[in-house]
C-alpha positions as CSV (number, residue, x, y, z in Angstrom):
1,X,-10.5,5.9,22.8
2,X,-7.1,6.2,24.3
3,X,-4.7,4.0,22.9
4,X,-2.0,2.9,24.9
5,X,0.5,1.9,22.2
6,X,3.8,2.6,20.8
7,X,4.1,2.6,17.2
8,X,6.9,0.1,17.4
9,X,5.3,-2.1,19.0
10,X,3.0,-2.9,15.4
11,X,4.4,-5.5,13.4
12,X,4.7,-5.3,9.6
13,X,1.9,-7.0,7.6
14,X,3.2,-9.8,6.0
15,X,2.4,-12.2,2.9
16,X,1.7,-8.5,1.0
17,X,0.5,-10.0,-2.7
18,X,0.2,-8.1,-5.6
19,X,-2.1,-8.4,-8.8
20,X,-2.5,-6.5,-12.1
21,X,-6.2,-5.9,-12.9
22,X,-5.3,-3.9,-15.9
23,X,-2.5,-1.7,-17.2
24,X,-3.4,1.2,-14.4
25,X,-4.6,-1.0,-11.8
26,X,-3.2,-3.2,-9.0
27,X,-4.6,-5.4,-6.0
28,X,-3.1,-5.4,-3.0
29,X,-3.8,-7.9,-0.5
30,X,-2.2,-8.6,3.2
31,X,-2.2,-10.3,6.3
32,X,-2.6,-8.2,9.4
33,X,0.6,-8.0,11.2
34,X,1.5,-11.3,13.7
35,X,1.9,-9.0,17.1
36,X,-0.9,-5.8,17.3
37,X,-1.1,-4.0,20.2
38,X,-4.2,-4.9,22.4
39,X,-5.6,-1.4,21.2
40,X,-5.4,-3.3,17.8
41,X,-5.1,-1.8,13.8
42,X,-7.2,1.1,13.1
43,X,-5.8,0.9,9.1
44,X,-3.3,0.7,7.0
45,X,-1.3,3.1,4.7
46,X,-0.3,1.1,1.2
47,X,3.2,3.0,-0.4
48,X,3.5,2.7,-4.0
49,X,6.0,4.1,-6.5
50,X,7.5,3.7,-9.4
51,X,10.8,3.0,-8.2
52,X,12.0,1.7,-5.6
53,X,13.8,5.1,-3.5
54,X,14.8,4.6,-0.2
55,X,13.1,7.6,0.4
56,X,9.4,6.8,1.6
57,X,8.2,10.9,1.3
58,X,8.5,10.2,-2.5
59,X,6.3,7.4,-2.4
60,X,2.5,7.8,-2.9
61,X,0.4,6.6,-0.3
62,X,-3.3,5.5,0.2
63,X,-5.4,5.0,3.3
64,X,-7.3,1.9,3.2
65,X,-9.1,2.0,7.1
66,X,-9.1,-1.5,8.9
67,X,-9.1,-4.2,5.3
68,X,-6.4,-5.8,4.0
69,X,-6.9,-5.2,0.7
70,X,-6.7,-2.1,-1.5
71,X,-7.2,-1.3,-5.0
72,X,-4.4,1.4,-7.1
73,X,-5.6,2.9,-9.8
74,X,-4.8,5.8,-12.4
75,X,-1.2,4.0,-12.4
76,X,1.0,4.3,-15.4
77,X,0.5,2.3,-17.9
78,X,2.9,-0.6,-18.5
79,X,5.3,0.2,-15.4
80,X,6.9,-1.6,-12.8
81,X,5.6,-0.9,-9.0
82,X,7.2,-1.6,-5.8
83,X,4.8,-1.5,-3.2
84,X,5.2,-1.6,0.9
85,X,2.0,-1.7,3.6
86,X,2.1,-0.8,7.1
87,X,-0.1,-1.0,10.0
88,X,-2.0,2.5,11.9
89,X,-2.4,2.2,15.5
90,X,-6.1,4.0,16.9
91,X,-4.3,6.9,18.0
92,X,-2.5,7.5,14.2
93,X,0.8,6.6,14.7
94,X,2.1,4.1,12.2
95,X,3.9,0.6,13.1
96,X,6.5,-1.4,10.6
97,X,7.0,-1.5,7.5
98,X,6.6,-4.6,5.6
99,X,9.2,-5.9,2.9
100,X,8.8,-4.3,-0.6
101,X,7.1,-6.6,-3.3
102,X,7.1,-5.5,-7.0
103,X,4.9,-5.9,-9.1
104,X,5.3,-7.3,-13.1
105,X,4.2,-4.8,-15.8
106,X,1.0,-5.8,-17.4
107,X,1.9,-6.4,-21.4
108,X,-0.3,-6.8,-24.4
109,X,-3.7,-7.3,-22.0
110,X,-2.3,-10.4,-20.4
111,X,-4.5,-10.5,-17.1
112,X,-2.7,-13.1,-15.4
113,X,0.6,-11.6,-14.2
114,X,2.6,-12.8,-11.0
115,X,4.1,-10.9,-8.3
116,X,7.9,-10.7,-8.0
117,X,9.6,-10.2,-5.1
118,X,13.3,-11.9,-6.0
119,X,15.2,-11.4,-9.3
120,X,18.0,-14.0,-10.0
121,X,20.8,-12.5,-12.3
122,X,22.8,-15.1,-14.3
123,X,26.2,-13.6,-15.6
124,X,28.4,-16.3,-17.8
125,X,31.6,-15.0,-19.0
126,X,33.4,-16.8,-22.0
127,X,37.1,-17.7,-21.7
128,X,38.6,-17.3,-25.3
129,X,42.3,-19.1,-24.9
């Protein structure tokens, strides 16, 4: 199969959610991206990391072939993840990345955790006259 694509031309997946199964494990979940190339996806490729670097080599990375949905496991226990999915062309050559979602540690076996993606910082400062 030829595929006669440009890697730019593949869309981010969007609506990437995240769920804590346990203290090393994580769902992700997707929707395929909104424009694919009429070769279509062959798979994805879900980055994960412990922090948030700017630098994707330093990410970790799993194949997950044509699904939308991937479990992690063996992560660290009790740690924040920020996580980014992107879309593989036929021929290998990978489209857009999509936003970064993080997830919430999982604490004292609560299985219900939500995903953030937005942190709101209130600062209040105190006039003494």
């Amino acid at each position: 199969m030829t595929c006669h694509c440009d890697a730019a031309s593949i869309t981010a997946p969007t609506n990437v959610q995240l769920r804590r199964t346990s203290s090393t494990a994580l769902v992700v979940s997707w929707d395929p991206p909104p424009s694919v190339t009429p070769d279509g996806v062959a798979g994805y490729r879900v980055y994960y990391s412990s922090f948030a670097d700017y630098d994707l080599e330093r990410w970790l990375s799993v194949e997950t072939g044509p699904y939308t949905v991937t479990e992690i496991s063996g992560l660290q226990p009790h740690t924040v993840y920020a996580v980014r999915v992107r879309a593989k062309a036929p021929d290998g050559q990978l489209g857009a990345l999509s936003e970064v979602v993080v997830s919430n540690k999982l604490e004292h076996g609560k299985r219900n955790t939500t995903t953030t993606t937005t942190a709101t910082v209130v600062v209040r400062y105190l006039v003494f006259l």
